[in-house]
C-alpha positions as CSV (number, residue, x, y, z in Angstrom):
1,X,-23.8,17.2,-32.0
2,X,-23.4,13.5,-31.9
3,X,-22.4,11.5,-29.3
4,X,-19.6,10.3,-30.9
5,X,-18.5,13.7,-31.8
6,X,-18.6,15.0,-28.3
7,X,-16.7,11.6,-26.8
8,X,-13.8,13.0,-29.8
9,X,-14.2,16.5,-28.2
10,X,-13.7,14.6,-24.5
11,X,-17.5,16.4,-23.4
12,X,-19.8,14.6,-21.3
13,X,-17.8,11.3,-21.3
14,X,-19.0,10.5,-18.0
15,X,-20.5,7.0,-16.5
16,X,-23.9,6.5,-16.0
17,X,-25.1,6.5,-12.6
18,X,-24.8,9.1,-10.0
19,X,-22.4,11.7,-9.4
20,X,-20.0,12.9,-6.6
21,X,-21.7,16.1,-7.1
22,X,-25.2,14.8,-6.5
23,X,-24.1,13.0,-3.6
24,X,-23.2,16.3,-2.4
25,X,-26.7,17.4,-2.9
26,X,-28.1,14.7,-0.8
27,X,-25.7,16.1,2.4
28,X,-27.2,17.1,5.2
29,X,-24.5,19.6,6.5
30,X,-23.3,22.5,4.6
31,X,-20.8,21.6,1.7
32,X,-17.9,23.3,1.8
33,X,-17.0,25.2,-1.4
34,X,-13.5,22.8,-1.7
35,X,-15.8,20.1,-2.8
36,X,-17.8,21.6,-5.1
37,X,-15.1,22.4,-7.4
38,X,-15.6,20.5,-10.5
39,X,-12.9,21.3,-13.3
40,X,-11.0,19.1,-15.5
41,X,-10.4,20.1,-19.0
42,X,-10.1,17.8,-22.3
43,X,-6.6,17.3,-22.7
44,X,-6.6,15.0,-25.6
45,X,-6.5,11.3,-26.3
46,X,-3.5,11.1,-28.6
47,X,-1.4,8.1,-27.7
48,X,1.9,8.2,-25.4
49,X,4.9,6.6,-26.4
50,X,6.0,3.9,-23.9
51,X,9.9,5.9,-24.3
52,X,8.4,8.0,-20.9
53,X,8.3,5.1,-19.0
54,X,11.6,2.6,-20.3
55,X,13.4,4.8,-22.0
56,X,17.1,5.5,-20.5
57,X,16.9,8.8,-22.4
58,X,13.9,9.7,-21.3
59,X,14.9,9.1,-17.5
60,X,18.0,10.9,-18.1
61,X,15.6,14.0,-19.2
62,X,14.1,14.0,-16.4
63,X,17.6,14.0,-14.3
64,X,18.6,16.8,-16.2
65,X,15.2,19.2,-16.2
66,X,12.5,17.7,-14.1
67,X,14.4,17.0,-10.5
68,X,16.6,19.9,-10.6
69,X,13.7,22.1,-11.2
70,X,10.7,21.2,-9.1
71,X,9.5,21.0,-5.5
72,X,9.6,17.8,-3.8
73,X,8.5,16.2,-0.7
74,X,11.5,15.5,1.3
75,X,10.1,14.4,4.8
76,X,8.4,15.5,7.6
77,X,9.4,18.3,10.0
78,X,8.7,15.5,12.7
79,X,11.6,13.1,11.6
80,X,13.6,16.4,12.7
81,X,12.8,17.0,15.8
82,X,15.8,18.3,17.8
83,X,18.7,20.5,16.9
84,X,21.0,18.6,14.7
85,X,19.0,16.1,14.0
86,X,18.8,15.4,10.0
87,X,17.5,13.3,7.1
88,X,19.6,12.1,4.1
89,X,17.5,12.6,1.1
90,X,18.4,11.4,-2.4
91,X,16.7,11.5,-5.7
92,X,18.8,9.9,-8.6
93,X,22.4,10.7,-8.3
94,X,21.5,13.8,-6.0
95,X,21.5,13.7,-2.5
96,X,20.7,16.8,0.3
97,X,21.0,16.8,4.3
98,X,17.9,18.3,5.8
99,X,18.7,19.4,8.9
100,X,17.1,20.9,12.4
101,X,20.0,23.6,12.3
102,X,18.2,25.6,15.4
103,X,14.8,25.2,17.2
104,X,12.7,27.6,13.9
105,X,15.1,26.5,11.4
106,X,15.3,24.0,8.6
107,X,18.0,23.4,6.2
108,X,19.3,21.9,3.7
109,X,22.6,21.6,2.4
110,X,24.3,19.9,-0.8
111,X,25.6,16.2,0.6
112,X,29.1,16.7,-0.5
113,X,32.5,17.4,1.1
114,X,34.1,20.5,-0.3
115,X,37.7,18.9,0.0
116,X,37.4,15.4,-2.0
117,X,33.7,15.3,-2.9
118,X,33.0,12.3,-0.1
119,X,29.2,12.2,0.9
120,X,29.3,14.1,4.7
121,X,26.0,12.1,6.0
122,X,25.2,8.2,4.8
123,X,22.2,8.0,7.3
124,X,19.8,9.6,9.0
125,X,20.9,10.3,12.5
126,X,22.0,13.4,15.0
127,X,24.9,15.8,15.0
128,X,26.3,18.7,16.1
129,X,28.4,19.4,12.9
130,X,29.0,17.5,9.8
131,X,32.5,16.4,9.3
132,X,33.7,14.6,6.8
133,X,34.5,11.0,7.6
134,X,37.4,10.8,5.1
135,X,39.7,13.4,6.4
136,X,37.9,15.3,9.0
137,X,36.9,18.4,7.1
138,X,34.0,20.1,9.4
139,X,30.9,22.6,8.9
140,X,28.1,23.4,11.4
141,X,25.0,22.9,11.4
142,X,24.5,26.3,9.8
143,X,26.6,25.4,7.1
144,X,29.9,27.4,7.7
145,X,33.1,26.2,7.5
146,X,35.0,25.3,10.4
147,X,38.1,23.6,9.1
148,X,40.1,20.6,8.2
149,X,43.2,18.9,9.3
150,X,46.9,20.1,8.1
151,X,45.3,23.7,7.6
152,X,48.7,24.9,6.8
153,X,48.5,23.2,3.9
154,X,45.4,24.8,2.5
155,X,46.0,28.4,3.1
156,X,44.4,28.7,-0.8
157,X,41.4,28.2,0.5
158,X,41.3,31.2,3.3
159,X,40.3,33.4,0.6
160,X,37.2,30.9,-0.8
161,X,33.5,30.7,0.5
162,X,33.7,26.9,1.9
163,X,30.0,27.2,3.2
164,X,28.2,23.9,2.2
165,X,25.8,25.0,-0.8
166,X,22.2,24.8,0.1
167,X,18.9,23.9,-1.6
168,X,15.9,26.2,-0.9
169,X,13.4,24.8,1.9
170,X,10.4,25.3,3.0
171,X,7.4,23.5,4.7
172,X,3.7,22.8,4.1
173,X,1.2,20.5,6.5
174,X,4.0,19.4,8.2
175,X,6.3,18.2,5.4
176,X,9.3,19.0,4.7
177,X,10.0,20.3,0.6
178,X,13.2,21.2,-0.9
179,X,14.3,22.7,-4.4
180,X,17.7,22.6,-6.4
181,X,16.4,25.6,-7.9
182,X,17.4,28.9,-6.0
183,X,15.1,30.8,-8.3
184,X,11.7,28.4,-7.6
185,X,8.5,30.1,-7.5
186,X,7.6,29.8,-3.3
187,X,6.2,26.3,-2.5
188,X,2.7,28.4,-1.1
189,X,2.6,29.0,-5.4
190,X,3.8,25.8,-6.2
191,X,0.8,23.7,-4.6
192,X,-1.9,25.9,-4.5
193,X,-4.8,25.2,-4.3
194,X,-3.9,22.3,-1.5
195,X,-3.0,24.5,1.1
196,X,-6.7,26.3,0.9
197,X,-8.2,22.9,0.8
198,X,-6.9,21.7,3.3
199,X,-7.7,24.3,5.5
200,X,-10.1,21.7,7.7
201,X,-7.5,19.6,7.7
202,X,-4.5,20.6,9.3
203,X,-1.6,18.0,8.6
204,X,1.2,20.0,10.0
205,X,-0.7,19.1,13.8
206,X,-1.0,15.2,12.9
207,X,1.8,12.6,13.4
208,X,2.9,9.7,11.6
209,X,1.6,6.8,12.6
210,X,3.1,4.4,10.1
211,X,5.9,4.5,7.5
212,X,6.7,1.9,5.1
213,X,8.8,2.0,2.2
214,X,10.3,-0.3,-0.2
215,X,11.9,-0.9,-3.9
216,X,9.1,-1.9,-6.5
217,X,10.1,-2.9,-10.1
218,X,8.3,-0.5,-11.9
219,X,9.5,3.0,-13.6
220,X,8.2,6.0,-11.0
221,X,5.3,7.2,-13.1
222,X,4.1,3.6,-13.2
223,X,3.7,3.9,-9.4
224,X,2.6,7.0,-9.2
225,X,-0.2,6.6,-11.7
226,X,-1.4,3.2,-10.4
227,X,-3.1,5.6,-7.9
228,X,-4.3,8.6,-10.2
229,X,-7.4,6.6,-11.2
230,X,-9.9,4.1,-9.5
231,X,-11.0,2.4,-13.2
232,X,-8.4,-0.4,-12.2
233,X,-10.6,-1.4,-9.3
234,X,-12.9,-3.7,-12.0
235,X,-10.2,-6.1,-12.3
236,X,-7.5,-5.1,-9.5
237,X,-9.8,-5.0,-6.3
238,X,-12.9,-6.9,-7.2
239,X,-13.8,-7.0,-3.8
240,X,-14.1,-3.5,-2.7
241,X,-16.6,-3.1,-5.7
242,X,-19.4,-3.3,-3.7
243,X,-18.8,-0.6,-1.4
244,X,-16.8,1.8,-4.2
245,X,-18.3,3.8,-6.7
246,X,-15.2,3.3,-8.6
247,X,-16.6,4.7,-12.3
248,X,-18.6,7.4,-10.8
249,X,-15.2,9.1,-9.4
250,X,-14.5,12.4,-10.4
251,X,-11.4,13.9,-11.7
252,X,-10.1,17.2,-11.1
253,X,-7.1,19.4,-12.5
254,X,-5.4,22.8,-10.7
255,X,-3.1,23.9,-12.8
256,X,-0.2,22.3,-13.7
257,X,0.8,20.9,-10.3
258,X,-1.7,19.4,-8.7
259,X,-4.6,16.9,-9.3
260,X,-7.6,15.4,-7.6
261,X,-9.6,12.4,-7.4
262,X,-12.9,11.9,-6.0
263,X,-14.2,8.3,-5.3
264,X,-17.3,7.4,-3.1
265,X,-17.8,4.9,-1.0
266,X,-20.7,3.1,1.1
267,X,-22.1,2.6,-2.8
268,X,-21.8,0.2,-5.2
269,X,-20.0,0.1,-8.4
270,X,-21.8,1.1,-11.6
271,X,-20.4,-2.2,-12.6
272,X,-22.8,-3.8,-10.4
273,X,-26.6,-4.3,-10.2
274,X,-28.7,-5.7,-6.8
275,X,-26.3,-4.7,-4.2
276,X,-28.2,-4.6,-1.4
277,X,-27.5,-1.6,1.4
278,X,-27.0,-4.4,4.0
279,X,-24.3,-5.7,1.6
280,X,-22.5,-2.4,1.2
281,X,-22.7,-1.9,5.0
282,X,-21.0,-5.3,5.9
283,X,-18.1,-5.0,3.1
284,X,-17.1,-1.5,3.8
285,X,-16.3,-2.1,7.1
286,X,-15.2,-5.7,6.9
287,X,-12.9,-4.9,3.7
288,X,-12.4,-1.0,3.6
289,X,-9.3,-0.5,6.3
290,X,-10.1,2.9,6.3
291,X,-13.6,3.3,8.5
292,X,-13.6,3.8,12.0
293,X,-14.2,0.3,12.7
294,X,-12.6,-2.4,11.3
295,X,-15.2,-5.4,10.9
296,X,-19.1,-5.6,11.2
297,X,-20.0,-7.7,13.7
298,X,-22.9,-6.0,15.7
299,X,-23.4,-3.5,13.0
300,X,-26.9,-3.2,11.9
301,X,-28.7,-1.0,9.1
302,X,-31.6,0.7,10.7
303,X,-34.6,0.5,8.6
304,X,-34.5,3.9,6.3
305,X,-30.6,3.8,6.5
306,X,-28.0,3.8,3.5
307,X,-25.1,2.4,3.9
308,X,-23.2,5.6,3.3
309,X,-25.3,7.8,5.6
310,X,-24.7,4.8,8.9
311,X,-20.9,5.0,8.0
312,X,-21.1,8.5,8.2
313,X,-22.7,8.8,11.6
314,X,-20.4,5.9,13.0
315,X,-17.6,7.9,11.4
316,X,-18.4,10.9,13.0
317,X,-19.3,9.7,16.3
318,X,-16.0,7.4,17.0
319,X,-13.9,10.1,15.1
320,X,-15.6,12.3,17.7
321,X,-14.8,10.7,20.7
322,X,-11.1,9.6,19.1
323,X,-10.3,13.4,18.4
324,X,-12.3,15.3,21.1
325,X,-13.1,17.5,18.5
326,X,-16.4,18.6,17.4
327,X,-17.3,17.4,13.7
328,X,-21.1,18.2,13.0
329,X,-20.5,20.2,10.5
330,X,-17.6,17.4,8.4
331,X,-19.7,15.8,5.8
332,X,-20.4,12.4,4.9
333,X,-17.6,12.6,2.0
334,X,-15.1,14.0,4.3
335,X,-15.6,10.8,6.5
336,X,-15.4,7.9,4.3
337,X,-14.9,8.9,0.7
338,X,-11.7,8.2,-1.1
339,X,-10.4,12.0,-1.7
340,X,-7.1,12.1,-3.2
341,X,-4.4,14.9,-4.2
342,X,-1.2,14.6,-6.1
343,X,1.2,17.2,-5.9
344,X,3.4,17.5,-9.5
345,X,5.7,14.9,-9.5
346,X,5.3,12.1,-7.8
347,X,3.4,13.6,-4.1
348,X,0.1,12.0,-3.5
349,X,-1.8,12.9,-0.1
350,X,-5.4,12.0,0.9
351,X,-7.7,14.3,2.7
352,X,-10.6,13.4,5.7
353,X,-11.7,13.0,8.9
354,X,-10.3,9.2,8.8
355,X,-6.2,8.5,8.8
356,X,-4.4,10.4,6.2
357,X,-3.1,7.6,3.7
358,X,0.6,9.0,1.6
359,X,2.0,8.2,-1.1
360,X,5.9,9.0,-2.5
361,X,7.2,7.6,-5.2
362,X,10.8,8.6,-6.2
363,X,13.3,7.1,-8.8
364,X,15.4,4.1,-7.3
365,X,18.9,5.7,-8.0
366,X,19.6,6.3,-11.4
367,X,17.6,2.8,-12.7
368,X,14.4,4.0,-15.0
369,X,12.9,0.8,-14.5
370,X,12.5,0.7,-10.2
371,X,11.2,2.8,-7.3
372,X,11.1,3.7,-4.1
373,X,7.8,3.9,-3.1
374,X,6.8,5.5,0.3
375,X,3.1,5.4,2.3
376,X,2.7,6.9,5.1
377,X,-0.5,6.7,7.3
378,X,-1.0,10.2,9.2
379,X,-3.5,11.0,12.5
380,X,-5.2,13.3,14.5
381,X,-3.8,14.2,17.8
382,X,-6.4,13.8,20.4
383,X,-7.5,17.4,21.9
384,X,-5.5,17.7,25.2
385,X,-2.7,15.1,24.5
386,X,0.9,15.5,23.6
387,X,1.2,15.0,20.3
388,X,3.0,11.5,19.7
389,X,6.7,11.3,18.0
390,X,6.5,10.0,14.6
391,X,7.0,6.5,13.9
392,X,10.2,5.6,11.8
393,X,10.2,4.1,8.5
394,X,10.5,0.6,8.4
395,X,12.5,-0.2,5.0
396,X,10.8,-4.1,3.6
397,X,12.9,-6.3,1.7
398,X,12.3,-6.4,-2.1
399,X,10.5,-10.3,-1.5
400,X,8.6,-9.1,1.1
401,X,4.7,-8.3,0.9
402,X,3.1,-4.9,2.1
403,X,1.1,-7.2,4.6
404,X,4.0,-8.0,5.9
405,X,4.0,-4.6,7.5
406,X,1.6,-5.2,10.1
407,X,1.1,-1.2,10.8
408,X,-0.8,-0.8,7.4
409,X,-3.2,-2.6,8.3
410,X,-5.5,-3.7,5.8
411,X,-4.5,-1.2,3.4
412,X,-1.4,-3.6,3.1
413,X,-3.1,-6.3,1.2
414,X,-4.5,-3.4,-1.3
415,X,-1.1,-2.1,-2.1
416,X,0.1,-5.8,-2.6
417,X,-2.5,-6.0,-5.1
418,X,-1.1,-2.8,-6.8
419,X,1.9,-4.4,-6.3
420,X,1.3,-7.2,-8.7
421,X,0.7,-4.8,-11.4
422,X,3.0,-2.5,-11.2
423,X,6.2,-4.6,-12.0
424,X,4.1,-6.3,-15.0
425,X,3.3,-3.2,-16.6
426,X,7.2,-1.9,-17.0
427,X,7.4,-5.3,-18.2
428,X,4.3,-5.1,-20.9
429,X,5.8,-2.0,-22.0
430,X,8.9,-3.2,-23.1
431,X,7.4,-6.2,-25.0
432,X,4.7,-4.0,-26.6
433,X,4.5,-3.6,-30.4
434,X,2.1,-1.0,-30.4
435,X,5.2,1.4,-28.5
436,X,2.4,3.6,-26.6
437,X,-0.3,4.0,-24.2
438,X,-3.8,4.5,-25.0
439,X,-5.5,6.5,-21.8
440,X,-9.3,7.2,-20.8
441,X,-10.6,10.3,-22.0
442,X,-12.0,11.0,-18.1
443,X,-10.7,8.4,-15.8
444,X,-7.3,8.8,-16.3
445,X,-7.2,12.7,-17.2
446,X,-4.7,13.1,-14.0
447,X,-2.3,10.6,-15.9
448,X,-2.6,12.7,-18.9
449,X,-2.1,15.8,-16.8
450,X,1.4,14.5,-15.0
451,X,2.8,13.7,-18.3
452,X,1.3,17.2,-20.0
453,X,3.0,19.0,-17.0
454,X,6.3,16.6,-17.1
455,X,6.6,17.8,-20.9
456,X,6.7,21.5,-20.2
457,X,9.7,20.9,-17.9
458,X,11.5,18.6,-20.7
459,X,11.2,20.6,-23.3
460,X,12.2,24.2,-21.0
């Protein structure tokens, strides 16, 4: 078979250069079977028209088959602390109060009065019932209906189930998901195989250290998919070449929900030739955001050293001492490697010793061509130590940069750099003449995926 016919048949299109699985090879603690798992299947290379992206009647699709029907991340069972306390969540027209309704209990009930149709909660905030700031009609936190003003002159209603309809909840690592559809398949289903692979990494224990969201001009998928693939680092984040092996990622499917990405770092791009180690050492930690330290001065490679096996040791050590917690046995790609899952649609959640980076990105209202785009950064609690209350999520403006929000960190001047694209591209697509979207037969396999999955829901 010729090369060209197995790049048609998607086999073996790979980069040159070494793998994520040989850098697994060179570990020197046992692998854990998680990260040996090395599936994605050719899914095609036809074309996609630029209609899934612009298209009004595409997005109102989607409102009609894909949000109704799927599970999606809501929030986290931290925002909820205490008995009544609850969290407006919207998606399009649709909008749900998640709510604490006793100390083991989480809710969530259809944001609409049953009198006049008013929304019962505009904010997130505490209550001990939900009563309708229009006219005073009243539920608990459970639901029920307690009444309404002038009940004399509603005795029709004595006879009718008033109970606030609900949505189907459930949690997983510490978030909070909900469902329209009564009839779901359980959440446990939904995401497997996350749940098992994150076994070493137990989010529902970690707090949320930072929270950021704002509005970016760009249909959903557009965000979403800006982080399914690292081939945009060539041109996007030039300088982070030198410690990414952006080209040798690999790309994993599970099904139709979820989706992985595999990118390693404290190596240099493919792209790039004469890198020295000492290089790679003094960019990843002077650039990255993500390492344990957060600049190089002092850092030195001992002769015999790679750069990715002195990150690993610093990351183990200061993660060590940070945690309290015993990580001989986490390897080198567990503490510094860009691992990434999305959860079908629009869930994306990195895995790790290092801070748990998040990303959300939900329709802006009923407008196809904005987003809301969440990041959340998620830690360890040290061993011993109360765990910390989340922090809440600071809302930018629309002018304001990521950097802006001083909590990301460095991270914030990468997402900026997303940023710039991300608007463009809704923009491109509406200009184009060619009407579609030409995708990598490998490197972007998890976009292919999301819209493969999307169309089975569409066409239900």
């Amino acid at each position: 078979m010729t090369t060209q016919q197995k790049r048609q048949q998607g086999d073996g299109v790979r980069c040159e250069g070494i793998s994520f699985q040989e850098l697994l090879d060179a570990e020197e603690v046992e692998v854990p079977a998680y990260l040996r798992e090395n599936t994605c299947d050719y899914m095609g290379d036809e074309d996609l028209d630029v209609a899934r992206w612009i298209s009004p009647e595409y997005h109102q699709l989607e409102k009609e088959k894909l949000w109704p029907k799927v599970w999606q991340m809501a929030c986290r069972v931290e925002d909820i602390p205490e008995v009544g306390d609850h969290h407006v969540y919207e998606v399009i027209d649709q909008s749900v109060i998640i709510t604490r309704s006793s100390k083991d209990e989480i809710k969530g009930f259809i944001n609409s009065c049953l009198h006049r149709g008013r929304i019962l909660r505009e904010e997130d905030g505490c209550v001990q019932e939900f009563a309708c700031p229009f006219h005073g009609a009243t539920w608990d936190l459970d639901g029920n209906f307690k009444g309404i003003p002038c009940k004399w002159d509603f005795r029709h209603l004595e006879d009718k189930d008033m109970s606030l309809p609900q949505v189907k909840v459930d949690t997983w690592g510490g978030f909070v998901f909900i469902n329209f559809d009564q009839n779901a398949e359980p959440l446990a289903d939904y995401l497997a195989p996350m749940p098992e692979h994150f076994q070493r990494f137990p989010l529902h224990e970690y707090y949320k250290g930072a929270h950021v969201q704002r509005v970016v001009q760009c249909n959903w998928k557009v965000g979403a998919e800006a982080f399914m693939e690292s081939f945009h680092t060539v041109a996007t984040h030039r300088e982070i070449m030198t410690f990414t092996g952006d080209a040798n990622s690999q790309y994993d499917t599970f099904g139709d929900n979820i989706s992985r990405s595999v990118t390693p770092m404290g190596v240099a791009s493919p792209h790039l030739e004469g890198i020295a180690e000492e290089k790679t050492l003094k960019d990843i930690l002077d650039l990255s955001g993500r390492m344990a330290l957060s600049g190089s001065d002092g850092q030195l490679l001992p002769e015999g050293f790679t750069a990715r096996k002195y990150v690993a040791d610093m990351n183990r050590k200061i993660f060590e001492d940070v945690s309290g917690e015993d990580l001989s046995d986490a390897t080198a790609a567990e503490l510094e490697d860009a691992i990434l899952y999305s959860a079908f649609p629009n869930m994306q959640v990195w895995t790790g010793y290092h801070g748990n980076i998040v990303y959300r990105f939900l329709p802006n209202g009923d407008d196809p061509d904005s987003c809301l785009f969440d990041t959340m950064l998620l830690f360890r609690v040290p061993k011993g130590e109360e765990k910390p209350a989340g922090k809440p999520v600071t809302k930018l403006r629309p002018d304001q940069c990521f950097a802006d929000a001083k909590e990301l960190g460095d991270l914030g001047v990468v997402f900026d750099q997303d940023d710039a694209n991300m608007p463009m591209v809704q923009k491109g697509m509406k200009a184009s003449k060619k009407g579609a979207v030409s995708l990598g037969s490998y490197q972007e396999s998890r976009i292919r995926h999301l819209h493969q999955t999307l169309d089975k829901y569409l066409k239900a």
